[in-house]
C-alpha positions in Angstrom: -137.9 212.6 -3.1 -139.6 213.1 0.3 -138.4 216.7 1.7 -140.3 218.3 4.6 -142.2 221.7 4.0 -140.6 224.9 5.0 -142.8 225.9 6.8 -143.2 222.8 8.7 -139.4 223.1 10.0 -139.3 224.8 13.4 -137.4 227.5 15.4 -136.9 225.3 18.0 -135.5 222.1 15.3 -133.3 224.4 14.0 -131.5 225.1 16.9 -131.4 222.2 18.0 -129.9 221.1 14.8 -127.3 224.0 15.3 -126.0 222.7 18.5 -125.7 219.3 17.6 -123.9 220.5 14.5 -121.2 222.6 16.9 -120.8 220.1 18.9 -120.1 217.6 16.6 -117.1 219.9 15.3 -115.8 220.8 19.2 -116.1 217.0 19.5 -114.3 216.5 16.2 -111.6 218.6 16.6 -110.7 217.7 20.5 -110.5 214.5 19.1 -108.7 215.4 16.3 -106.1 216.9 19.2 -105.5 214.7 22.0 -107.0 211.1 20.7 -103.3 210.7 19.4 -102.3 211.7 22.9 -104.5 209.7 25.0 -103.7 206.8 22.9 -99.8 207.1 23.3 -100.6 207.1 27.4 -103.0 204.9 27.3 -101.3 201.7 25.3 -98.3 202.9 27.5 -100.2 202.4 30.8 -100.0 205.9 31.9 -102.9 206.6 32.8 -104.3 210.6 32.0 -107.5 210.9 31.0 -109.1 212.8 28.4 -110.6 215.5 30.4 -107.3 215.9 32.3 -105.7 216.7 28.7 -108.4 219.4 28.0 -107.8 221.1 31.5 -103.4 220.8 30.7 -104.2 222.7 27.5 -106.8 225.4 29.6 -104.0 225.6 32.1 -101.4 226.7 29.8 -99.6 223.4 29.8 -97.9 221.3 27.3 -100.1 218.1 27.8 -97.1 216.3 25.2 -94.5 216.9 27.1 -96.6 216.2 30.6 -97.3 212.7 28.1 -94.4 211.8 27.0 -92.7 212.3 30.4 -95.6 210.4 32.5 -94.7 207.4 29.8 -91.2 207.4 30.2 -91.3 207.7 34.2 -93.8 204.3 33.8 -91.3 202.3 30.9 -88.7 203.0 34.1 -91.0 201.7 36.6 -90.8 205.0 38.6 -94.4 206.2 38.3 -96.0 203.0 39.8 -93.5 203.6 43.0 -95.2 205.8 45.4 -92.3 206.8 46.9 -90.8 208.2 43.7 -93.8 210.8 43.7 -94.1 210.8 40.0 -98.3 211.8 39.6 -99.6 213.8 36.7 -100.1 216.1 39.1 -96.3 216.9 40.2 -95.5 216.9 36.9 -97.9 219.6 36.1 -97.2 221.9 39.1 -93.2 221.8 38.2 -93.7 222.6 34.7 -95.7 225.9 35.4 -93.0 226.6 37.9 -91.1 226.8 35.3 -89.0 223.5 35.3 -87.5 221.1 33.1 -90.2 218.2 33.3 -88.1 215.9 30.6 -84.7 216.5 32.0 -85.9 215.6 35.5 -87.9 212.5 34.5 -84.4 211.9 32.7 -82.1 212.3 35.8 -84.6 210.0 38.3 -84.4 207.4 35.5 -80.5 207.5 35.6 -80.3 207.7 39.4 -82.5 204.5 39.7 -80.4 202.7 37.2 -77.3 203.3 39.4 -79.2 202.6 42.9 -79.1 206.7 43.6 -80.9 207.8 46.5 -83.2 210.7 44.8 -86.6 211.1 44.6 -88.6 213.8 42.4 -89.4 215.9 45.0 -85.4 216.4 45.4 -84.8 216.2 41.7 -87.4 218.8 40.8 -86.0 221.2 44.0 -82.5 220.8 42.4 -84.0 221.8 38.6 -85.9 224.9 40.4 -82.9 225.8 42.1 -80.6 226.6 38.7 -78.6 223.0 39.0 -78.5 220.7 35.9 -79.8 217.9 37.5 -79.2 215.2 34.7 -75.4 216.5 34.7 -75.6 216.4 38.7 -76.7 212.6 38.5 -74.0 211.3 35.5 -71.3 213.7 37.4 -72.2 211.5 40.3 -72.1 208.0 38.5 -69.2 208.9 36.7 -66.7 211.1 38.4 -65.2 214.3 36.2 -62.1 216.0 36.6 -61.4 219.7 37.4 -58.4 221.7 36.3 -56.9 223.9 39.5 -56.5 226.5 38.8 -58.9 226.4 35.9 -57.1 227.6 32.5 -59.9 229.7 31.4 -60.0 231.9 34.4 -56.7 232.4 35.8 -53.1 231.5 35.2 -52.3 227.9 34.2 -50.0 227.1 37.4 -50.2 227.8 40.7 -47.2 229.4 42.4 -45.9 228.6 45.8 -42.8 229.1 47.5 -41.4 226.7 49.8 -39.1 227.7 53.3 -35.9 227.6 50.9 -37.0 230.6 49.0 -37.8 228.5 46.0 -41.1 229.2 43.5 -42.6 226.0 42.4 -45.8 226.4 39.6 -48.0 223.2 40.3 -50.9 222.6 38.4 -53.5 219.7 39.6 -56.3 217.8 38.9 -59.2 217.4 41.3 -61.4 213.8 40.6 -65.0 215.1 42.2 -68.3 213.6 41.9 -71.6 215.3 43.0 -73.0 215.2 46.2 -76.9 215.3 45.9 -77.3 215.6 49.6 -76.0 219.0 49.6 -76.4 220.4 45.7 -78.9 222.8 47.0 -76.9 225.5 48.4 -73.5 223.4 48.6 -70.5 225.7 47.0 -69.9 225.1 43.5 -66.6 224.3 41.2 -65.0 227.4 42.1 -64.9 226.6 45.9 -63.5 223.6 45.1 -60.9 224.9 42.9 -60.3 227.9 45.2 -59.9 225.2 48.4 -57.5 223.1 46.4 -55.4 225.9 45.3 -55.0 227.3 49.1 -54.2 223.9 50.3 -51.5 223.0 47.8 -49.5 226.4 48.8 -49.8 225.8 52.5 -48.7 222.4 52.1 -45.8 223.7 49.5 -44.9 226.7 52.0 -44.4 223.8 55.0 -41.8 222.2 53.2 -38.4 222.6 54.1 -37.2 222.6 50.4 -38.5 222.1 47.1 -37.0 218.7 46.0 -38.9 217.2 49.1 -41.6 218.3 46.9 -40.6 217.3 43.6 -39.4 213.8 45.1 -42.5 213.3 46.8 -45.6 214.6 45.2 -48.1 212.5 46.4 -47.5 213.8 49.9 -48.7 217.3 48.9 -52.3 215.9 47.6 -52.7 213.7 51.0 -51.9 216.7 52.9 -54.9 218.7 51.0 -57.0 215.6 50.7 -56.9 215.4 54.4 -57.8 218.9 54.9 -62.0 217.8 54.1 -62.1 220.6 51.3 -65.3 219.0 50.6 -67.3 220.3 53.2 -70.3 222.2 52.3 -69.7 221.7 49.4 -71.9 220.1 46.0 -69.5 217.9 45.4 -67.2 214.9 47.1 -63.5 215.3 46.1 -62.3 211.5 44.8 -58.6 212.2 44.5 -56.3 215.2 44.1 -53.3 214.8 41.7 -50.5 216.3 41.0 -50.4 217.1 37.2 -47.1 218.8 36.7 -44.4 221.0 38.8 -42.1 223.3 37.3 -39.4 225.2 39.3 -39.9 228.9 39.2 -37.8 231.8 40.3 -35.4 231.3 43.6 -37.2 234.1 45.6 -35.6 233.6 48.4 -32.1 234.3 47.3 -33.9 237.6 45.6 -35.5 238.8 48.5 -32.0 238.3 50.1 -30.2 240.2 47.3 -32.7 243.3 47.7 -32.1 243.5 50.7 -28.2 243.5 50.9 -29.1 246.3 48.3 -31.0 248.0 50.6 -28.6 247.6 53.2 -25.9 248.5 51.2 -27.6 251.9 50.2 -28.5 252.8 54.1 -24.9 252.0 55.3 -24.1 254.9 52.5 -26.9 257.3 53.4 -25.2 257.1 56.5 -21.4 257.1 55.3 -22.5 260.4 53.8 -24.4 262.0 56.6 -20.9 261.1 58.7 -19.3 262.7 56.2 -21.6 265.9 55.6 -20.6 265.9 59.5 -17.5 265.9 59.5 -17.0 268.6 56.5 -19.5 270.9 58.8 -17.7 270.9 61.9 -14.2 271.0 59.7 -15.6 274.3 58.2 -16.7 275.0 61.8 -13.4 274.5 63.3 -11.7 277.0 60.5 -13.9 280.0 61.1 -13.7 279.1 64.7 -9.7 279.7 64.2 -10.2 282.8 62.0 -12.5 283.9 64.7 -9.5 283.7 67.3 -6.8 285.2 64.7 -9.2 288.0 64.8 -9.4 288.5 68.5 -5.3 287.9 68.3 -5.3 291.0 66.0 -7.2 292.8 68.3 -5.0 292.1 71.3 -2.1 293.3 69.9 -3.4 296.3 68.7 -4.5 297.5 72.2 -0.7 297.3 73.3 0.7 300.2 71.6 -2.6 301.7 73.4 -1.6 300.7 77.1 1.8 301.6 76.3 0.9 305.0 75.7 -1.9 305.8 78.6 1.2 304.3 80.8 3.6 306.9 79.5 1.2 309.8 79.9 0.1 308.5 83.4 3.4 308.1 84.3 3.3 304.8 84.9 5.8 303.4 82.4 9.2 304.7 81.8 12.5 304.7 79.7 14.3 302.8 82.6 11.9 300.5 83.4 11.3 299.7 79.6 15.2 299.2 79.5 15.3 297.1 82.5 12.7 295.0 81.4 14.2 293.8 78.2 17.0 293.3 79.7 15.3 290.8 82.2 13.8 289.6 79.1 17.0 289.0 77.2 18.9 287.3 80.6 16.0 284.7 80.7 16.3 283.6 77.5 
C-alpha cells in the first residue's frame, strides 16, 4: 500500500487539509439545517434563498415560521400582489417587532377570501397595536352578538324608569361587526355596551308609560339605532334587539308615598311647635295674672295706710267716713 512519508507531509498541506475538513462540517451541518427549509419554499414557489435563511437565524429570527408564512401568503396568491406588501422582508421586520407573523398571514388570507379591503401594512399595524386581528377579520365576515349589559361585569338587566314612575329591567342584544377602518384607536366592546345601555334608558325615560314600551319594543332599538352609537368606534352596530323586559318596582308611586310621609311628618313638626306655642304663652298668660293678683294685694294693703296718714293729717274724719257710706249705700 502506497502511503506518503511523514516527513514528506507539509505544514502548509496540513492546514490546508484542516480547513477543508471544517468546512466540509459548517457546510454539512447548514445543510443539514435549512436544505429541508429551502426545499419546502422553493417547491412552493417562495422564493428565500439560502443565504437569506443563514442571516434569519444570525438575526434572531425564526426562519420556519418566516417559511411557512411566505408559503402560505403565496398558496393564497397574496405574495405575488404587490399591493398586498407581503416580502420576506416585512415579514421579518414585524416578527422582531414582536408580532404575530402566522396569525396575520392568516387574517389577509381570510380578508381576501371575503373581498375585505386590508392590506399587511394595516393588518400588521392592527397586530402591533394589541387587536386580534384574525378575530377582527371573522368578527367582520360574520357578525357576533354582545350582551348589554354584559352578565359578567354588571347586573343582568338594565333599569329604567319611564314618565309614569314605572321600573322596567331590559336586557339587549347588540349584532356588531368590526370596522377595520377605525380598529386602531376606535373604542372597544365596552363603549359599545356603555352607549347602548345610555340609549335604551333615555329612550325608556321619554315614554309616557311603560306598556307603550312593552307593546312596542322595536321602537326603543330604532330610537338607539338612530342615535349613530357607532361612531368612533371599532365596530359597526348591525341591529339592536330587545331580548327581554320585565316590570320592576312602581317608583313613581314610592317616591310619591315618601313624600306624603315626609309631608305628613313636617305638617306635625309644625302642629307641635304651634302647640309648644300655645302652652308657652298659656303659662305666660297665668304668671302674667298672678303677677296682677300680686300688685291687687299690694293695693289693698296701702289703704289701711292712706286711711291712717288721713286721720293723723286731719284729713279724713268720723263724719265724712259716715257720710260717705252712706252715699255709697244710696247709690246702690
Amino acid at each position: 500500500m502506497f502511503a506518503l512519508p511523514l516527513a514528506a507531509i507539509s505544514p502548509t498541506f496540513v492546514l490546508i487539509l484542516l480547513l477543508l475538513l471544517l468546512f466540509g462540517g459548517v457546510f454539512g451541518l447548514l445543510l443539514l439545517i435549512y436544505f429541508p427549509i429551502w426545499f419546502q419554499a422553493y417547491m412552493s414557489n417562495a422564493k428565500i434563498s439560502a443565504w437569506s435563511l443563514i442571516g434569519m437565524s444570525l438575526r434572531q429570527v425564526n426562519a420556519r415560521v418566516i417559511v411557512q408564512s411566505k408559503i402560505m401568503a403565496m398558496q393564497a396568491g397574496l405574495a405575488s400582489d404587490p399591493q398586498a406588501g407581503i416580502t420576506t422582508r416585512r415579514l421579518e421586520a414585524h416578527y422582531l417587532a414582536g408580532g404575530n407573523v402566522p396569525r396575520v398571514i392568516t387574517a389577509l388570507i381570510a380578508a381576501h377570501r371575503a373581498d375585505i379591503d386590508l392590506d399587511f401594512d394595516r393588518a400588521a399595524a392592527i397586530d402591533l397595536a394589541g387587536r386580534d386581528v384574525l378575530d377582527a377579520v371573522q368578527t367582520s365576515v360574520s357578525p357576533k352578538v354582545i350582551d348589554c349589559p354584559d352578565p359578567r361585569k354588571s347586573e343582568r338587566a338594565l333599569s329604567a324608569i319611564a314618565l309614569n314612575g314605572v321600573e322596567l329591567k331590559v336586557r339587549a342584544r347588540v349584532t356588531v361587526r368590526t370596522n377595520i377602518a377605525q380598529l386602531i384607536g376606535g373604542a372597544t366592546e365596552d363603549t359599545i355596551i356603555a352607549r347602548v345601555g345610555e340609549g335604551i334608558i333615555t329612550a325608556i325615560g321619554s315614554s309616557k308609560t311603560h306598556l307603550e314600551v312593552m307593546e312596542h319594543p322595536d321602537r326603543i332599538s330604532k330610537a338607539v339605532l338612530a342615535r349613530g352609537l357607532d361612531a368612533q368606534t371599532a365596530f359597526e352596530i348591525v341591529s339592536i334587539d330587545i331580548a327581554d323586559i320585565d316590570v320592576g318596582e312602581n317608583i313613581g308611586a314610592r317616591l310619591q308615598a315618601d313624600q306624603a310621609e315626609a309631608d305628613m311628618r313636617v305638617a306635625r313638626a309644625k302642629a307641635e311647635e304651634r302647640r309648644a306655642n300655645a302652652i308657652a304663652r298659656e303659662q305666660e298668660m297665668k304668671a302674667e295674672v298672678t303677677e296682677n293678683r300680686a300688685g291687687l294685694l299690694l293695693s289693698e294693703a296701702e289703704v289701711p295706710k292712706a286711711m291712717a296718714t288721713a286721720f293723723r293729717r286731719g284729713h279724713l274724719t268720723a263724719e265724712s267716713l259716715v257720710t260717705r257710706e252712706r252715699g255709697n249705700g244710696a247709690g246702690k
